[in-house]
N, C-alpha and C positions, 0 to 999 in steps of 0.2 A: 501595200501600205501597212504597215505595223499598228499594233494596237494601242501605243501612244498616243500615233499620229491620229488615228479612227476617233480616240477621244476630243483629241482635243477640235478636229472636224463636229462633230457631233454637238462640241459646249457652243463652239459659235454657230451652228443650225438650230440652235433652239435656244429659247428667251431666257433671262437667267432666272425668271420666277419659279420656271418648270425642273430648269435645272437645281434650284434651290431644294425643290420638292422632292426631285428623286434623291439629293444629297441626303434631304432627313430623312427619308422612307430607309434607307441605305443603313443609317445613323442609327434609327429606331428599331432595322432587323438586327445589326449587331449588338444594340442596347439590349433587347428583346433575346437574344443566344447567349450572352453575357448571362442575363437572367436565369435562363436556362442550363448553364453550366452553373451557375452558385447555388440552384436550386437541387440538382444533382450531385453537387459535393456535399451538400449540406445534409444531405439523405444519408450519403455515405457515410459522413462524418459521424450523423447521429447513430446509426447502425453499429459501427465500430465501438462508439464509448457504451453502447447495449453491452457489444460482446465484452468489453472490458470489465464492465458493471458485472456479468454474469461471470466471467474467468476471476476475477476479486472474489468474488462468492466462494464461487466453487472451492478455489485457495484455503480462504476463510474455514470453512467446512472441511477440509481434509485436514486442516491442521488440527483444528480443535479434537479433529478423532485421531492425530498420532499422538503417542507418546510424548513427542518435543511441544508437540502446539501443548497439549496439554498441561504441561508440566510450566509453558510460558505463562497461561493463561493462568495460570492457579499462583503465581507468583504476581503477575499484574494487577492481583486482587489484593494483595498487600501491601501495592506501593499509590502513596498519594494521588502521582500524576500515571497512571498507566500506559499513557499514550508514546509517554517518554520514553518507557524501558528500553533498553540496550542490551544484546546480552553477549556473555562469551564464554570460553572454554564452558562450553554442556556437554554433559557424557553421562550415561547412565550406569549406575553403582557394575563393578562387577561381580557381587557377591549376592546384590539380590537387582536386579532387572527392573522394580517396580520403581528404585530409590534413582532419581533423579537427581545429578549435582551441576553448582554452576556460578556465575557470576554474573550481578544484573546492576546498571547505572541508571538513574534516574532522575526526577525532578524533586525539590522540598518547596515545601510553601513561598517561599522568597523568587521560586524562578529559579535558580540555581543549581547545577547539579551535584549529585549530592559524592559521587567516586561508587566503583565498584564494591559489590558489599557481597559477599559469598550466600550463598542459596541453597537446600536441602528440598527437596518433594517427593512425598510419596504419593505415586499413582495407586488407584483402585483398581480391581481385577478391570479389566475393559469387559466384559460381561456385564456387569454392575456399571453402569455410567450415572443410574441416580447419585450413586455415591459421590460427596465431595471429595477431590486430591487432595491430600493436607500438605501447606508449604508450610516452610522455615526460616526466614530471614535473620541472618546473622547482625544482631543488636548493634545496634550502633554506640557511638564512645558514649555517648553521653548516658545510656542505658545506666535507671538507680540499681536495677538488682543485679546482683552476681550470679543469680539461678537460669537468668536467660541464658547469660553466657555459656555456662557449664554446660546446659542442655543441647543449645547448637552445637557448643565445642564437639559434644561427645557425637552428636547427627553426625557432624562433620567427619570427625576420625575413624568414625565406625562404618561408614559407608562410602564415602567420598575418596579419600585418601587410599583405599585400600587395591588399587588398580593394578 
């Protein structure tokens, strides 16, 4: 006799109230392991965004100690929306290694971004981290004075360009 057969001998040997009972008990240990499995991914699950939370970190932390995070970071403090920054062609000066060059996009008050704007940073000896990096953002049009310009222009040519 196969075990189809067995059952279905079995449902009509016993009353269906009993049979009901074993249906739920049945119903309620899979309910009950169901439980148990979500209770166990959801451990995993939490564990995992731990280690993400700490691998973010740790990221976080190594950048602000190289050179690049540094030099982003010191530039993010110049622009409105920091969050926003974008950056590209970054290369550091070839004539002096401290001088940081680059191009950063970002957000203005309206929401709107504002187009890539050229970037100058000088990093502090890394010995010295009290010290602030000084950034440079290249002025935008609407800039009244001509002395901003002049003075990135020349950041620019003197360090940047010179690769």
């Amino acid at each position: 006799m196969g075990q189809s057969e067995q059952r279905q001998v079995s449902k009509k040997s016993i009353s269906w109230a009993t049979y009901a009972k074993l249906v739920g008990a049945a119903a309620a240990a899979a309910f009950l392991g169901t439980l148990a499995a979500l209770a166990v991914w959801q451990a995993i699950s939490e564990r995992r965004a731990a280690m993400l939370v700490t691998e973010t970190e740790r990221r976080a932390k190594e950048e602000l100690l190289s050179p690049a995070g540094r030099q982003r970071a010191a530039v993010r403090q110049l622009m409105f929306d920091p969050e926003s920054a974008s950056f590209r062609n970054e290369h550091s000066s070839s004539n002096k290694p401290l001088f940081w060059c680059g191009e950063v996009n970002g957000r203005n008050r309206m929401g709107g971004m504002v187009g890539f704007r050229r970037y100058v940073v000088e990093l502090q000896k890394e010995a010295d981290l009290s010290a602030l990096d000084e950034a440079h953002l290249q002025p935008s049009s609407e800039s009244k004075t001509s002395d901003e310009h002049v003075r990135f222009t020349a950041y620019w040519y003197g360090y940047c360009l010179a690769q």
